[in-house]
C-alpha positions as CSV (number, residue, x, y, z in Angstrom):
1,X,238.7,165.9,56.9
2,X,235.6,165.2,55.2
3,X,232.8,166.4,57.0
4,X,229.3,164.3,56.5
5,X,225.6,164.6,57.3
6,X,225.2,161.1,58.2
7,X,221.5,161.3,57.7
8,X,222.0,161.6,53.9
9,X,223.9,158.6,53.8
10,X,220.9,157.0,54.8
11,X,218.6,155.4,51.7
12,X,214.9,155.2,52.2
13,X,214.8,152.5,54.5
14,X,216.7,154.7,57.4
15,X,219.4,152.1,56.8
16,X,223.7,152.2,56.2
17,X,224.9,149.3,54.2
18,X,228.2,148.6,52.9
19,X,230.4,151.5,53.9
20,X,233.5,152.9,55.5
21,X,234.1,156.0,57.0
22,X,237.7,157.1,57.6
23,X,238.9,160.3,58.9
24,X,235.9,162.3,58.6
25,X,233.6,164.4,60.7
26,X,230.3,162.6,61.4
27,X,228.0,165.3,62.0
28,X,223.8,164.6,63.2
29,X,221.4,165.4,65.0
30,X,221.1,161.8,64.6
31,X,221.1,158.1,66.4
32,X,222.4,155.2,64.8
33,X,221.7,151.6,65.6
34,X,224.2,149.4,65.0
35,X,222.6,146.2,63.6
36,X,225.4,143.8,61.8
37,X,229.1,143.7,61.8
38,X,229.4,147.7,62.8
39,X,233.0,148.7,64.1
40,X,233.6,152.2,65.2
41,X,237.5,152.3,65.6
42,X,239.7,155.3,66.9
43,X,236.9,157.8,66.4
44,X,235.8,160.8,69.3
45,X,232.6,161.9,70.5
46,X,231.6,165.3,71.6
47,X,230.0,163.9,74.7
48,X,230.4,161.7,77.9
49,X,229.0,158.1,77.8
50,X,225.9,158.6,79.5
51,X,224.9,161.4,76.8
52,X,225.8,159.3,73.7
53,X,225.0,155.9,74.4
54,X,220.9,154.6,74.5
55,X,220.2,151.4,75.8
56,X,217.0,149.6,74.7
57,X,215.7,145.9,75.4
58,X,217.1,143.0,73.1
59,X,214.3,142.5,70.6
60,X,212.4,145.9,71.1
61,X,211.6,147.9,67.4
62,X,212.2,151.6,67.6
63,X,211.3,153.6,64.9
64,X,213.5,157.4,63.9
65,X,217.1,155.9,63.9
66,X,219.5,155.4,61.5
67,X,220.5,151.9,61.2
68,X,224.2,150.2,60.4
69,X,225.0,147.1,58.6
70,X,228.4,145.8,57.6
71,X,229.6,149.7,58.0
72,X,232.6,150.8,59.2
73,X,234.2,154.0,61.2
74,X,238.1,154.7,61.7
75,X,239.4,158.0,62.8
76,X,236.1,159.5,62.4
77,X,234.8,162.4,64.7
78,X,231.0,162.7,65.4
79,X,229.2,165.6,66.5
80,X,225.4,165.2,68.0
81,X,225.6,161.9,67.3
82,X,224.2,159.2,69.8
83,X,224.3,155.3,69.6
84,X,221.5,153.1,70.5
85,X,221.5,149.1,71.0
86,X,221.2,146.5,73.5
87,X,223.1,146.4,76.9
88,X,225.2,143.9,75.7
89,X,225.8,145.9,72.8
90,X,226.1,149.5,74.1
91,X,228.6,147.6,76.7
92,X,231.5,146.6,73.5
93,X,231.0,149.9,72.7
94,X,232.0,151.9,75.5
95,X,234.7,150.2,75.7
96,X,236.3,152.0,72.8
97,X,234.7,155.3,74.1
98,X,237.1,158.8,73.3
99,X,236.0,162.2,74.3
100,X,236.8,164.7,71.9
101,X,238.2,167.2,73.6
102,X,236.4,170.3,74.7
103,X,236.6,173.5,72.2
104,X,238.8,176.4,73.5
């Protein structure tokens, strides 16, 4: 498993274009905003729901996240990781929500 600082994958514009991440360890401290066609398929999270997902009003501009366009996730693991969006969008979401589970 590949393990990736997500924050370097971001260019100067704090933005993720264009990319797939399969089977790799997603490792912050980070927050991502997912802004076009963002899928996060079969992936865990080191956290519960209410510590990983941020909901912010439709149109509001938030500065210090990482945002996601046309980018992909499958099988991925992320660690200090935290997604931000909408409530619509935070809602689709959580509805393919895994725990990782806890370390021994």
């Amino acid at each position: 498993m590949d393990v990736i600082r997500i924050v370097d994958k971001a260019g100067l514009n704090s933005l993720i274009e264009n990319e797939t991440f399969e089977n790799a360890l997603i490792v912050g401290p980070a927050v991502l905003a997912p802004l076009e066609r963002v899928t996060i398929e079969g992936c865990l999270f080191d956290g519960t729901p209410e510590s990983i997902f941020i909901e912010v009003p439709e149109g509001r501009r938030v500065l210090g996240v990482i945002g996601l366009r046309n980018t992909a996730f499958r099988k991925c693991e992320f660690r200090n990781i935290a997604i931000l969006g909408t409530a619509k969008s935070v809602k689709g979401f959580r509805k393919g929500f895994m725990a990782a589970p806890a370390p021994p």
